[in-house]
matplotlib code that plots the C-alpha trace (Angstrom):
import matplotlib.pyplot as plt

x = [4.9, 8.3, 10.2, 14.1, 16.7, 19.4, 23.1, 21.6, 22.4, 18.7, 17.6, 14.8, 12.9, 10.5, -17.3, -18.5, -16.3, -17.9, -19.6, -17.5, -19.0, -19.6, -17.0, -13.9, -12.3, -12.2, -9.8, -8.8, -12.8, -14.1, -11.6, -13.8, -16.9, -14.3, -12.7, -16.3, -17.0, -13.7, -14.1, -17.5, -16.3, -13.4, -16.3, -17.9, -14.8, -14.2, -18.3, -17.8, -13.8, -15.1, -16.4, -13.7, -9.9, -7.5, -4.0, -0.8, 2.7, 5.7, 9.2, 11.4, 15.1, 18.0, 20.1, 23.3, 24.8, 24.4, 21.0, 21.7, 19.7, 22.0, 20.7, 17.9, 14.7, 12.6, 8.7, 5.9, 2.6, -0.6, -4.0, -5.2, -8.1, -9.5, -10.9, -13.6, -14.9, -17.5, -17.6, -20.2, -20.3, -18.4, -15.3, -14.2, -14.4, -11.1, -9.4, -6.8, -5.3, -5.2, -2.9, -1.9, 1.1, 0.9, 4.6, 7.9, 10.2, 7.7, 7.0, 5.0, 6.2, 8.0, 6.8, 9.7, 11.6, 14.2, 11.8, 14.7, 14.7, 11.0, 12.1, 11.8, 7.9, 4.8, 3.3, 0.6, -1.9, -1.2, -3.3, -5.2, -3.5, -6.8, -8.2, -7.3, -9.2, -12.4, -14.6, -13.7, -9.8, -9.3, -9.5, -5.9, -4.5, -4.1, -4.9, -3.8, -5.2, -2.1, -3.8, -5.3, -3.9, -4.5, -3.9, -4.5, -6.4, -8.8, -9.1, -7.9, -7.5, -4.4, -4.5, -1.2, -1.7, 0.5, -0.3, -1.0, -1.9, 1.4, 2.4, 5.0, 7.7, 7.1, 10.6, 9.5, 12.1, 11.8, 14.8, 17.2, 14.4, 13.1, 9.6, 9.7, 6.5, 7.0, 3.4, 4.6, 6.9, 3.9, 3.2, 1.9, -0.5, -3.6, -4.9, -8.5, -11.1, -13.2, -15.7, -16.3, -14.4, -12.4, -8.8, -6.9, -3.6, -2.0, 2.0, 3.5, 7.0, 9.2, 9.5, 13.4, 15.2, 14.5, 17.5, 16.8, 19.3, 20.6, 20.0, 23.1, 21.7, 21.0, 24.8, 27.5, 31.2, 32.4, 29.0, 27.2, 25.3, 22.6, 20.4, 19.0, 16.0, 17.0, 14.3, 11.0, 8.7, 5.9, 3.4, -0.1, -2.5, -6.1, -8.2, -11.5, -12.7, -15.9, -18.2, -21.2, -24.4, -24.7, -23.2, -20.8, -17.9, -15.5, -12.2, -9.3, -5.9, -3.6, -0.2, 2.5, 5.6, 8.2, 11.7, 13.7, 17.1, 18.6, 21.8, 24.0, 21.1, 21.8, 20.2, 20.3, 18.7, 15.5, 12.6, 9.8, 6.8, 3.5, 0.3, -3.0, -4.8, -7.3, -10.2, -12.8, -16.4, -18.2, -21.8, -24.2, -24.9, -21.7, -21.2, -17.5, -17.4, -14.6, -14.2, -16.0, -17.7, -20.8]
y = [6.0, 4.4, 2.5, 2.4, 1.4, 3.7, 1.2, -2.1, -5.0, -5.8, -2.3, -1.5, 1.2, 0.8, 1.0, 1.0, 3.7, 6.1, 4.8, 6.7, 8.1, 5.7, 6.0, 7.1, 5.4, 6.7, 9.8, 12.5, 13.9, 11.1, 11.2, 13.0, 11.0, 8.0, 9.4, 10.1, 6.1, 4.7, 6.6, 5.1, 1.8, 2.4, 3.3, 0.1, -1.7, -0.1, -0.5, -4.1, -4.8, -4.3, -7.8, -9.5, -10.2, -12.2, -13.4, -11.5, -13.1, -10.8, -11.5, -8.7, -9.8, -7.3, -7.2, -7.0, -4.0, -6.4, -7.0, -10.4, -11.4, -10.8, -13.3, -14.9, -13.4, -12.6, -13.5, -12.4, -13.8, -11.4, -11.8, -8.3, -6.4, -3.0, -0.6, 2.0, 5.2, 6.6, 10.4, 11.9, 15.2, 17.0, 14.7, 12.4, 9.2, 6.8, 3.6, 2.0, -1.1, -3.2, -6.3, -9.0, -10.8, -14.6, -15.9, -14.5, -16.7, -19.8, -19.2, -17.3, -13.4, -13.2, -11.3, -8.2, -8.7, -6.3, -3.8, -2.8, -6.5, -5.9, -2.9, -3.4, -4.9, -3.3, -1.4, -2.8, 0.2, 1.9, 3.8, 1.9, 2.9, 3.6, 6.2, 9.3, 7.9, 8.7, 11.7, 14.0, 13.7, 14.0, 17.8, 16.9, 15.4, 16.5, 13.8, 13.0, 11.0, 8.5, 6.5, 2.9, -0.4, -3.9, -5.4, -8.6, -9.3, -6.4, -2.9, -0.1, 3.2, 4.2, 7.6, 9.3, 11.6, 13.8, 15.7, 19.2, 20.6, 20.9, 18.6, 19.3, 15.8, 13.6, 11.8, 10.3, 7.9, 4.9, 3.6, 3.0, 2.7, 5.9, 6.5, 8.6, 10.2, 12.7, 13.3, 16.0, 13.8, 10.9, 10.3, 7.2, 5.2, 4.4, 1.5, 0.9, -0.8, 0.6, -1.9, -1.5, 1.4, -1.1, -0.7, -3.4, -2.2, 1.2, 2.2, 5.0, 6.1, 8.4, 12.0, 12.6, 12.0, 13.2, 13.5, 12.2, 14.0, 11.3, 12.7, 12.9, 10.4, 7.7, 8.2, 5.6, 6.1, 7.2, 7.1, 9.1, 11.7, 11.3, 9.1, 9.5, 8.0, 7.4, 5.3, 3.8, 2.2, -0.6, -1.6, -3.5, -5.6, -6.4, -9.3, -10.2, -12.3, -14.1, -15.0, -17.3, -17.5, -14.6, -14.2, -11.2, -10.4, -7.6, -6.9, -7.3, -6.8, -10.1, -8.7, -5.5, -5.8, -2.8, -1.5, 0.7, 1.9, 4.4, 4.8, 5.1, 3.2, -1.0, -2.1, 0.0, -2.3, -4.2, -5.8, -6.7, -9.0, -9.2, -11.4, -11.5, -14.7, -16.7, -13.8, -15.1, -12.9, -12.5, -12.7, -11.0, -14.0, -14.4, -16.7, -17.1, -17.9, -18.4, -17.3, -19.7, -22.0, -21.4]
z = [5.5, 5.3, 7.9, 7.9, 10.6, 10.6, 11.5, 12.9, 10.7, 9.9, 8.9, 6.3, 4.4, 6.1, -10.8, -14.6, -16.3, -18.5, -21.8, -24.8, -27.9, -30.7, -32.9, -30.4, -27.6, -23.9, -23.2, -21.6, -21.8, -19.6, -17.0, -14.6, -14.9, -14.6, -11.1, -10.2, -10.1, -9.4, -5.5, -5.5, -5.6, -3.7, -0.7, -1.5, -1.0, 2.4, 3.1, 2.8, 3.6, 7.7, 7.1, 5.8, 7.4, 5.3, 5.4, 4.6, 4.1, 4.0, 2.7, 3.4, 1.6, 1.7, -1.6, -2.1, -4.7, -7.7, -6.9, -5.2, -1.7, 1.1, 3.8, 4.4, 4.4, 6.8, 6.6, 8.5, 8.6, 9.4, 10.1, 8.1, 7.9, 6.6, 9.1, 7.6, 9.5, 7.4, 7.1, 9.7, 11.3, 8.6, 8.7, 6.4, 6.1, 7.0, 6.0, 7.9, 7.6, 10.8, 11.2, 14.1, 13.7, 13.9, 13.1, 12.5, 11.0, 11.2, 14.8, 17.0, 17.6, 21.1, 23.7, 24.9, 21.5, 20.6, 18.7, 15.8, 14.6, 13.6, 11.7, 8.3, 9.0, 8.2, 10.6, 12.9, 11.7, 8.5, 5.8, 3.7, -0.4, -2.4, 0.0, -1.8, -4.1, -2.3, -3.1, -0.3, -1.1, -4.6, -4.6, -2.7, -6.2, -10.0, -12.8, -15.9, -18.2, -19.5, -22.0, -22.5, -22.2, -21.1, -17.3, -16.4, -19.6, -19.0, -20.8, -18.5, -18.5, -17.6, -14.7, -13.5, -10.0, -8.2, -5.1, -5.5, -1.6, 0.4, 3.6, 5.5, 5.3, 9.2, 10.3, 13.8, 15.3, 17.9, 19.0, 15.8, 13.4, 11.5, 10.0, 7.1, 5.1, 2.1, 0.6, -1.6, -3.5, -4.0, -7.6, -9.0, -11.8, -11.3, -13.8, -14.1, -15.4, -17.9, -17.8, -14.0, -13.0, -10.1, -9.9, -10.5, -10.2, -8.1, -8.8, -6.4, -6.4, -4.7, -7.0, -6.6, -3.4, 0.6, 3.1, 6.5, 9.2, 11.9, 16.0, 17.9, 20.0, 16.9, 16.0, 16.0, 16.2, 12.7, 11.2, 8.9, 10.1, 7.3, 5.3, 1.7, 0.4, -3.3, -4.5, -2.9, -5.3, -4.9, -7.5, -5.8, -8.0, -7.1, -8.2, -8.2, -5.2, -5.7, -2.1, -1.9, 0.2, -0.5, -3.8, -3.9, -6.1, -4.6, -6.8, -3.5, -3.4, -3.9, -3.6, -3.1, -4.8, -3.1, -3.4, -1.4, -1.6, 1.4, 1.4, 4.4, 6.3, 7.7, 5.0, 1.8, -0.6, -0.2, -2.0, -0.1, -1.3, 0.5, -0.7, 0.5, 0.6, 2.3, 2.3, 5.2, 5.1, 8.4, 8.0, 10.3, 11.9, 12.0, 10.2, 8.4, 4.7, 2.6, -1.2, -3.5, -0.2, 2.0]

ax = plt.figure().add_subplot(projection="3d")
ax.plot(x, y, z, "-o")
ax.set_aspect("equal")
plt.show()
């Protein structure tokens, strides 16, 4: 889901793998077996994320049209954390991603603040980005096997996806801000580990371009009466994240690199950089534990 403003100044868009045959390398043959585990670690990520909450900072920085930053950025600090609804009762199982904000700017967020300037920030609830991975989703997605590399000193397999179900395009608007979800134009790279089947690194992008029609009521004088989303792209990397007492090694996301460019919206250009740090583990007895203490 996308967020944009439309004409304020500060607007915004906004596991082991299989083992191959002796001889050959992993390909094309092995990508179901590979899917098979990659969704079962993605559920024990979500099994065990409901016990962790961690720290995201946000720097949202328009550009200019030569790349440039226009201003100064605006950072948001978080206190994140996974939500996980198992699948009973014939549903399926759900993973949103749940965050407070502490400061804006370096201060605390102001209670009755104009809800455009917060615009271009992630949404306090959103869905968490590996769950189509999950068992009962992928029938929603075709994939193709891209080919083998390295990431992060690891041997990967490389996995394009595209949707293949149709949903309809959602444009919901409050105040001068518009949120914007195309799931038919999602494709993206999946890169994972063949060692452990973890994904250590997602890629989406917008599949050509989505024109967003402006109310009457959202108009300004001499305004355009449209929006296009030209280009929405963000590239997420995950790490491994080692806990003690007890010992428990999860593979977690460490940052989201994004860029968006609407024109005719406030801001047509912008880069946005969010990083996760500071992982904290709730034990049963509630304890809290930190990476690498007791």
């Amino acid at each position: 889901m996308q967020r944009w403003r439309a004409w304020a100044v500060a607007a915004s868009i906004l596991a082991g793998a299989t083992v191959p045959v002796a001889g050959r390398g992993p390909g094309p043959a092995d990508l179901p077996a590979l899917l098979q585990r990659v969704g079962e670690q993605v559920e024990r990520y979500y099994a065990h994320a409901r016990t962790l909450i961690c720290t995201e900072t946000v720097d949202l920085q328009a550009l200019t049209p030569d790349w440039s930053p226009r201003g100064r950025p605006r950072r948001i600090v978080d206190e994140l954390q996974v939500e996980w609804t198992p699948a009973a009762d014939g549903e399926r199982g759900h993973a949103d991603v749940r965050r407070r904000v502490l400061l804006v700017n370096g201060r605390p967020p102001r209670s009755g603040a104009d809800p455009d300037e917060a615009c271009m920030d992630p949404q306090q609830v959103s869905p968490e980005p590996l769950e189509f991975l999950l068992p009962s989703r992928r029938g929603e997605y075709a994939f193709t096997w891209a080919g083998t590399g390295r990431a992060d000193g690891r041997a990967v397999a490389k996995i394009d996806y595209r949707p293949v179900t149709s949903k309809p395009a959602s444009v919901v608007w409050t105040g001068d801000c518009v949120s914007v979800d195309v799931p038919d134009q999602q494709r993206g790279r999946i890169w994972v580990d063949l060692a452990s089947g973890d994904v250590v690194r997602l890629d989406q992008h917008l599949h050509g371009r989505f024109e967003v029609n402006v109310p009457a009521d959202k108009q300004r004088i001499d305004s355009p009466t449209w929006m296009e989303i030209e280009r929405a792209d963000s590239s997420i990397a995950y790490r491994p994240v080692t806990f003690h007492d007890p010992e428990e090694t999860l593979m977690l996301p460490v940052s989201i690199d994004s860029l968006q460019i609407v024109r005719n919206a406030g801001v047509p250009r912008l880069r946005t950089h969010q990083a996760f740090t500071d992982y904290r583990r709730f034990l049963t007895s509630g304890k809290l534990v930190k990476p690498g203490g007791s």
